[in-house]
N, C-alpha and C positions, 0 to 999 in steps of 0.2 A: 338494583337488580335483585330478583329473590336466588338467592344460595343453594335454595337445597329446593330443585322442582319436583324430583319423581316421583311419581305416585305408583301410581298401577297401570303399565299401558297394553294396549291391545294394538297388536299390531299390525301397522296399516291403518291405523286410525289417530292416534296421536301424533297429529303429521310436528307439532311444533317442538316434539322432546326426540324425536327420530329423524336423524340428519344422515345425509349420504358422506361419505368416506372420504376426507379433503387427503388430499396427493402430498405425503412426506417421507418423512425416513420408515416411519413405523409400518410396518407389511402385517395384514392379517396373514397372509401365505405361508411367513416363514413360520419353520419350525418350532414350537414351543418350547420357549425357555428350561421350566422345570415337569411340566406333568401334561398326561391326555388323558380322556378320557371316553369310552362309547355307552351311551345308556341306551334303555329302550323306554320309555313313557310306561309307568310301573315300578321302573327299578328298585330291588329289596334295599340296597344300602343306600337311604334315605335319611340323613345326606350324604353325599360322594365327596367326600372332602381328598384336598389338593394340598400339598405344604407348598408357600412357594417365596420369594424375595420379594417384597414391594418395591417402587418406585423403579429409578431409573434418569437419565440425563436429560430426557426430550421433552418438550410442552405438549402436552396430551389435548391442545387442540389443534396439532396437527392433523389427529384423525376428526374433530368435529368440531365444530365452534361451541357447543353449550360444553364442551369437557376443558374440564379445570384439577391441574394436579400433574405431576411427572411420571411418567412412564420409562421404560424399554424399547428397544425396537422390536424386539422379538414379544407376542403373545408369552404369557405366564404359563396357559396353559390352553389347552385345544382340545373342546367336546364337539363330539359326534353324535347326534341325539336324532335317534328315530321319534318323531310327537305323537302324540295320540292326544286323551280326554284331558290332561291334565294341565294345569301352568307349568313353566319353568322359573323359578327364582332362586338367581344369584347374589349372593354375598361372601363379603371377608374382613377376618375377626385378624385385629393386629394391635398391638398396644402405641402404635403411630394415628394419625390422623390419615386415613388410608379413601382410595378412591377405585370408583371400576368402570372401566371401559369395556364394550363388547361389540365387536364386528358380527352382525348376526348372516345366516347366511344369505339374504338378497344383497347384502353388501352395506347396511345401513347400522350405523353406530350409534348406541345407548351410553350413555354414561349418568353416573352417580356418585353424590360426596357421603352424607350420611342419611343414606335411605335405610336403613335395615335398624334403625330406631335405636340402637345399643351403643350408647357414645358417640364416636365419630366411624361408625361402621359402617360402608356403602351395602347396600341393596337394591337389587335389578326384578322388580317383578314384569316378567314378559305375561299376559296373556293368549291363549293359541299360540303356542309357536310354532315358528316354523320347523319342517325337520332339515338337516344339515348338518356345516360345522360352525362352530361358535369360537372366533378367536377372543381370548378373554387376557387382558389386563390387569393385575392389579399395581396401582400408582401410589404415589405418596400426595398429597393434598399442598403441603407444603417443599419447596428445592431445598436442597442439602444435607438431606436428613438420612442417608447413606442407602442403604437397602434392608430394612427390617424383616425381621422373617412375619409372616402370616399365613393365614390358613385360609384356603378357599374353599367357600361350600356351594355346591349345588344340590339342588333342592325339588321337589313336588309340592312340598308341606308347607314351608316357611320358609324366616331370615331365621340363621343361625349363628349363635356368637363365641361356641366354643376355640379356645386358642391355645393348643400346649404349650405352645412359644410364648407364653405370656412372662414376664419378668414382673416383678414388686419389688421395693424398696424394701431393704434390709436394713433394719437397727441394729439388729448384731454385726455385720459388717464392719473391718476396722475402718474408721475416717483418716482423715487427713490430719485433723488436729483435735487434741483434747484435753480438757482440765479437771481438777477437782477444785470446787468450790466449798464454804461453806460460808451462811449468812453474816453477813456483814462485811465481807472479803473487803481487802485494801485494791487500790488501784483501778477503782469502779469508773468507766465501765473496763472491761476487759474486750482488746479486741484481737480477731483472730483469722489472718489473711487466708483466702479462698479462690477457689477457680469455680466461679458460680457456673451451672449448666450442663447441659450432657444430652446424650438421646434416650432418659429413663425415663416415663410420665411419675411421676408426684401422683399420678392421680388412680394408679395402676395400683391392685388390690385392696382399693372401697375406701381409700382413706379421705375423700372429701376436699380431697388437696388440688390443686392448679399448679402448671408449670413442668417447667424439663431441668432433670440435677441427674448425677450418678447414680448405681444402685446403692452402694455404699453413703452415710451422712459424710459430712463436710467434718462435722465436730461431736465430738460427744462433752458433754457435761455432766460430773457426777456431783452433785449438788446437797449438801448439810440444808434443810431449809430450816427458818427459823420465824420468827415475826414480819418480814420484812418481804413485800413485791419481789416479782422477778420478770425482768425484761428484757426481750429477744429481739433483737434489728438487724435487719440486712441493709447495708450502702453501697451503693453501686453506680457509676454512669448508664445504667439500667434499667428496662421492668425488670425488677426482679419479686419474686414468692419465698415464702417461709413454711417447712413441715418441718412439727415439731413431734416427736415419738417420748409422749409421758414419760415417768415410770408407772402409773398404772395401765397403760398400755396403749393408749387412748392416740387422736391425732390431733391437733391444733393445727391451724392453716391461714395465710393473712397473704393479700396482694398488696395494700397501699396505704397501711394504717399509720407508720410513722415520715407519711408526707414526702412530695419529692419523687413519685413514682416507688420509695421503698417501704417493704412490709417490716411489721412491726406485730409482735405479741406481746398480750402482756397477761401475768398471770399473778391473780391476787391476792392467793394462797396456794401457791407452789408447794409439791410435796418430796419429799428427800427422794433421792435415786439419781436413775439416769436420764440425762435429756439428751435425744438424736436428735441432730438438727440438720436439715439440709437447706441449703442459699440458694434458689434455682433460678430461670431466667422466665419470663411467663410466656416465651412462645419459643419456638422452633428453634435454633443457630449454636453458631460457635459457643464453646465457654467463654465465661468475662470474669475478670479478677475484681473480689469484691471483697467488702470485709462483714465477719458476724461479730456484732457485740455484746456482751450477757451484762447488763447493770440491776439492782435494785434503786437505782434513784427515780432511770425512767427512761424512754426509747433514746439510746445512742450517749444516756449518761445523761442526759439531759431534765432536770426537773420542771415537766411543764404542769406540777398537781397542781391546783387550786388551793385554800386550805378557808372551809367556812366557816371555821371558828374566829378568822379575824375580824376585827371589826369595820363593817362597811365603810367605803371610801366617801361616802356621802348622807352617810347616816342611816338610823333605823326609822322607819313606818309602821304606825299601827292603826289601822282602818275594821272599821265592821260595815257587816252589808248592809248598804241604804247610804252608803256615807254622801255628805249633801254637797260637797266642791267634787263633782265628778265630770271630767277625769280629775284624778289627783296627781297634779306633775310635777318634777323633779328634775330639775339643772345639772346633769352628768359630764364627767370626760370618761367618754368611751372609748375602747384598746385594751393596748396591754402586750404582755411578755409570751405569755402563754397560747399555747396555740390551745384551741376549743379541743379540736379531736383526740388530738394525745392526750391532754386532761382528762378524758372522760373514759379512755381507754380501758378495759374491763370493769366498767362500773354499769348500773342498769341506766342504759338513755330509751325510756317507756316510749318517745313520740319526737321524730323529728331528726337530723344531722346536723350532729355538733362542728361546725367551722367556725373558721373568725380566730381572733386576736383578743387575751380577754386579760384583766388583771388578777394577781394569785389572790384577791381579797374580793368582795361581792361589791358592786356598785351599789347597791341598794338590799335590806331587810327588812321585807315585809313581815308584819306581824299580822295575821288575815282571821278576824270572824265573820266567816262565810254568813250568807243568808239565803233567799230564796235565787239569786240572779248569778249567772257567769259573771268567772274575772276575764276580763280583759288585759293584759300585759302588753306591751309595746313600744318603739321608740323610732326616732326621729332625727336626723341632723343633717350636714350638707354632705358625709361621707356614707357609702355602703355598709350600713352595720349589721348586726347578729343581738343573737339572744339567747341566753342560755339563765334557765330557773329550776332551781332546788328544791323540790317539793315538799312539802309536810311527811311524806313517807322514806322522803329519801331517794326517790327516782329523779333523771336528769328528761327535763325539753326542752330541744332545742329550734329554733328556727332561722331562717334567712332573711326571706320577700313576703311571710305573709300577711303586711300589712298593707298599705299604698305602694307601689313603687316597688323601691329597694329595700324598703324600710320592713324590720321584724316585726310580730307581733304573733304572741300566743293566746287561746282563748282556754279557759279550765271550767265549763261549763257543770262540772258538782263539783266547784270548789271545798277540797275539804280545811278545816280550820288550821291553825298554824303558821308556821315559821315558812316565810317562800327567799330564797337566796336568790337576787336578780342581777347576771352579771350582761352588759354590754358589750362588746367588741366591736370590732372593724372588719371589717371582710379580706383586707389585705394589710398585712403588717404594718404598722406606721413607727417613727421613729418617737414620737412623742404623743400624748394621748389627745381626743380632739370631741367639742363642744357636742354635746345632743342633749335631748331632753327624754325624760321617760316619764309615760303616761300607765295611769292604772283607773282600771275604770270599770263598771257595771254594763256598758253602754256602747263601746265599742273600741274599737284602734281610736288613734292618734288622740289629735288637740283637743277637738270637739267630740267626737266621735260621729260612726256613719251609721247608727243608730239611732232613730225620733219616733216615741210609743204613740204618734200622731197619724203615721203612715207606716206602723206595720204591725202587725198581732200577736208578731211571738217574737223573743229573743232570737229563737232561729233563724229568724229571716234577714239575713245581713246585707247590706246595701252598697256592695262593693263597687265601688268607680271604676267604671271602665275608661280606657284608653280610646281614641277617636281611632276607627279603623274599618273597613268593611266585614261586615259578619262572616264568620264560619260557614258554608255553606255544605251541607252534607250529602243533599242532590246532584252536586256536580260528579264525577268521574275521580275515582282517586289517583294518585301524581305515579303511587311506584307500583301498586298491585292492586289485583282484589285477588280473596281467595277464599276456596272453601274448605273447610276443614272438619272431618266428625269425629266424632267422641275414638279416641284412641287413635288416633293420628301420627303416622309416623312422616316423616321423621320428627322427635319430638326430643326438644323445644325444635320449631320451626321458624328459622331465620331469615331476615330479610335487611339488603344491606340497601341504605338511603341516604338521603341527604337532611338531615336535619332543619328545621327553621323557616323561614320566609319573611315575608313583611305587613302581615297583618298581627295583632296584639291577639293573643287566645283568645282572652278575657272577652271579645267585640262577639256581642250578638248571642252568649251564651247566659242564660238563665239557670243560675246554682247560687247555693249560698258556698259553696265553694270559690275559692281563689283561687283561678287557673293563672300560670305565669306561662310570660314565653311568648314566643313570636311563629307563628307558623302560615303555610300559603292557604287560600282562602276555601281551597279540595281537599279533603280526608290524606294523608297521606298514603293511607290503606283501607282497602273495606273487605271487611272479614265477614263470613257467614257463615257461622259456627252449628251444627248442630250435634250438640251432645250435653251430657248433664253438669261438666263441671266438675272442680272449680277450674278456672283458669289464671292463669298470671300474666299479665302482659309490662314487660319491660326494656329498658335500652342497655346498650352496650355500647360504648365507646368511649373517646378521650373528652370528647366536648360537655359541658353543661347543658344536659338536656331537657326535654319536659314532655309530660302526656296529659294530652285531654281527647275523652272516649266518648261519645255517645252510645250509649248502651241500650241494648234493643226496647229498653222501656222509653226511650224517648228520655232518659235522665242523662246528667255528664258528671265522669268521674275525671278528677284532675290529680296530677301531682307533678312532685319537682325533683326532688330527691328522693325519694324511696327506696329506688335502686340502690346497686354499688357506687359507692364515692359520691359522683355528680348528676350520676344515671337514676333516671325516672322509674319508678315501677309500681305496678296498681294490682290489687289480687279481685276477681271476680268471685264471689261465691258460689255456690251451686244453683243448679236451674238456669245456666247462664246460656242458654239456646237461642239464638237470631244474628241480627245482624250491628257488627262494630265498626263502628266510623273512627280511626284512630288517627288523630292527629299527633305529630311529634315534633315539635318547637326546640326549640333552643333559646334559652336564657336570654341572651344578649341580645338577638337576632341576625347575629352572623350565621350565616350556612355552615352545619359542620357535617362531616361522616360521621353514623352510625347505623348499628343494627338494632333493629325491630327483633325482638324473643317474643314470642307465644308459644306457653305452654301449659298441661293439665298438670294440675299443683300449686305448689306455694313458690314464692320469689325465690331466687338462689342462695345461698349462702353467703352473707355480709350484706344483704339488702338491709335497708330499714322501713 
């Protein structure tokens, strides 16, 4: 279903966003809660703002079905509005996830989650309105979340976001717990019990952050730095988030980095001071007791670094370009101790999401003089593996599926000369390490490769195997939506919650030298017709392993797997990016999972890759 419908209505004509008044507790009649108001069409104090309590006990589609979010039974507030030439648009500014209901006066109810484009801010743009009285709502999005104060604005001009009732997290605030440390401390890691959560956003004065904690941190840290990492974990039976308050002033912010649903930071030159830390929950609810641990070894104490100074588990390689046994392959035991993502954790990973299981030493070192042709890296065996390589500069890539199948493969198409560290994993832990082989080649993935200078022109043109499956079809009707969107669009990012996956293979029927992964139904699951200049970013949100593959108005497809956050897919469009998107979103495995569709003007969110 799409999340967030309103746009701009005129009324009396948007018969499908304007529902008549279903029969429950909530009375547009009664009396308003906290405030009234009477305008005339003109009004000087533009806008007329209202302070008032959000939410309430009742499911707010009692008064319509497209309304989502808790209310009162009594109206928040009640305008009287003589109309004339102009629009009327409502909104309200709260540091909750806030929503609006409006009984207008023929009797037909409007509602909105975040229409008013500013976070999670609802916005009602009526067109012509009528004159009357306007019983108005404002709700909470999500139950239990008490009664936040907010501000209600009405409007001629705009959506407005101003909120004196705004609260932000304070580092100066005393915590709950706190230590002095100084580099090298005994008893690493250090842990420090907590009551993760609250009704404060994390996210509330600019800081970047996700999640609900106290206004006050959980912990302070006054910290001697020294040589030596410094690493931040929260554990929890949880989602839980981590905001961390420098001592240069700054925020650090992490959902899922040290695994297990818990965040994890890690800092690689820490500097002396203070560190405010707060252990939050990533959505809505009660507090949950959870613990913060500060180590220099690594997330929760735990050493998962790598270290490439050892010497290969399998030996060193030294190949220059042309070399004539290609592929050149290599009998590995793939795995290992360490988890890929926490090893790589504040280090440069330039291309790809580090997962997988890998050993602290490199499966293989390459010794590379490059020549005119891409390297090809990759590997193969009867388990799900991974691949993570060391580059000549010092940067980390890593991959999953993008070779055959399951199987990794990276390509470095201006390979530069040098030292290439090539470590293996397994995609899910194993107790003991397990048979594959690694291939290195000029020519393509695997044994052979899927590249033959006999039947194609350029190294670019790769000859991926597809999966036996009905083609993609882009003609058909999309499954969850179509929509259109122009340049400035609110509400932005614009959400849309679905079903992930199907039973056709992406890869079937589409023409890229891209590797689409995933499994999707044989309809667009959305078709979007964008007009505006760009850029856009289209990405997933959810818990499942997802994927996207786009036809983009030139008739090209863009695919990915991981991009996103964690598992989630995400694609950045560049500018001039005007017409029509076929966006399919697949799932990995091809089990069906929930997730949301994000479209928005910009770059991918913060922790994408």
């Amino acid at each position: 279903m799409v999340r967030n419908c309103l746009g701009t209505l005129a009324a009396g004509t948007a018969l499908s966003l304007v529902f008549a008044a279903a029969a429950g507790a909530q009375s547009a009649d009664l009396p308003p809660a906290q405030g009234s108001a009477e305008l005339r069409a003109g009004f000087a104090d533009d806008p007329h703002s209202i302070g008032v309590r959000a939410g309430g006990p009742f499911d707010a589609q009692a008064l319509a079905g497209s309304c989502y979010g808790y209310i009162n039974e009594a109206p928040n507030a009640v305008l009287q509005y003589q109309a004339g030439d102009y629009d009327l648009l409502l909104s309200a500014a709260s540091d909750e996830d806030t929503m609006l209901a409006v009984s207008a006066p023929d009797g037909s109810v409007i509602c909105d989650d975040d229409g008013a484009g500013e976070g999670f801010n609802p916005g009602i743009h009526i067109e012509d309105p009528q004159s009357g009285r306007y019983a108005i709502w404002v709700g909470t999005y999500g139950a239990g979340v008490g009664l936040p104060p907010a501000m209600l604005h009405i409007s001629e001009t705009g959506f407005h976001s101003s909120n004196p009732y705004s609260r932000t997290i304070e580092p100066d605030m005393a915590p709950a717990e706190r230590d002095r440390l100084r580099a090298g401390f005994r008893n690493d890691p250090r842990r420090y019990e907590v009551s993760a959560g609250g009704n404060q956003s994390l996210a509330s004065g600019g800081t970047g952050c996700y999640g609900q904690d106290t206004q006050a941190p959980d912990v302070w840290i006054d910290y001697s730095a020294g040589d030596l990492p410094l690493f931040i974990t929260g554990e929890g039976d949880f989602d839980g988030v981590l905001a961390v308050h420098t001592p240069s002033g700054g925020y650090l912010c992490d959902d899922d980095s040290a695994g297990d649903l818990n965040p994890g930071i890690a800092i690689g030159e820490p500097e002396s001071g203070r560190y405010a830390i707060w252990y939050g929950t990533l959505g809505q609810g009660p507090a949950q007791p959870g613990t913060v641990l500060v180590s220099e070894i690594g997330f929760s104490g735990v050493d998962s670094s790598l270290d490439l100074s050892l010497p290969a588990r399998h030996g060193d390689v030294a190949l220059t370009g042309g070399f004539p046994e290609d592929p050149h392959t290599v009998a590995i035991q793939a795995g290992g101790a360490s988890a890929a993502n926490l090893a790589t954790a504040g280090q440069l990973v330039a291309g790809g999401y580090c997962t997988g299981y890998v050993t602290r030493e490199p499966a293989v070192e390459l010794d590379f003089t490059s020549g005119d042709l891409p390297l090809y890296i990759s590997a193969a065996g009867e388990q799900d593996l991974t691949l993570m390589v060391n580059t000549p500069d010092g940067a980390w890539f890593c991959d999953d599926d993008g070779s055959e199948g399951v199987n990794p493969g990276l390509v470095f198409e201006n390979a530069r000369p040098g030292i290439y560290d090539i470590y293996v994993g397994t995609y899910s832990q194993a107790d003991t390490l397990v048979p594959a082989e690694l291939f290195i080649s000029e020519l393509g993935f695997g044994a052979t490769g899927d590249y033959t200078p006999e039947t194609h022109d350029t190294y670019d043109e790769f000859d991926w195997q597809e999966e036996e499956g009905e083609p993609l079809d882009i003609s058909l009707d999309a499954v969850f939506a179509t929509i259109e969107l122009a340049e400035g669009f609110t509400p932005s990012p614009y959400v849309i919650d679905l079903q992930a996956g199907g039973e056709e293979p992406v890869s079937s029927g589409i023409e890229t030298d891209q590797y689409c992964a995933g499994y999707a139904t044989q309809a667009p699951s959305v078709e979007l017709a964008y007009s505006g200049s760009g850029p856009l970013a289209i990405y997933t949100e959810g818990d499942g392993d997802t994927t996207l593959a786009v036809n983009l108005p030139d008739g090209s497809w863009a695919c990915d797997d991981d991009g996103g956050r964690s598992l989630n897919a995400g694609l950045s469009i560049p500018g001039d990016a005007q017409g029509t998107y076929d966006i399919y979103v697949g799932s990995f495995g091809g089990d069906t999972v929930p997730t949301s569709l994000v479209i928005s003007e910009g770059g991918l969110p913060a922790g994408a890759y």
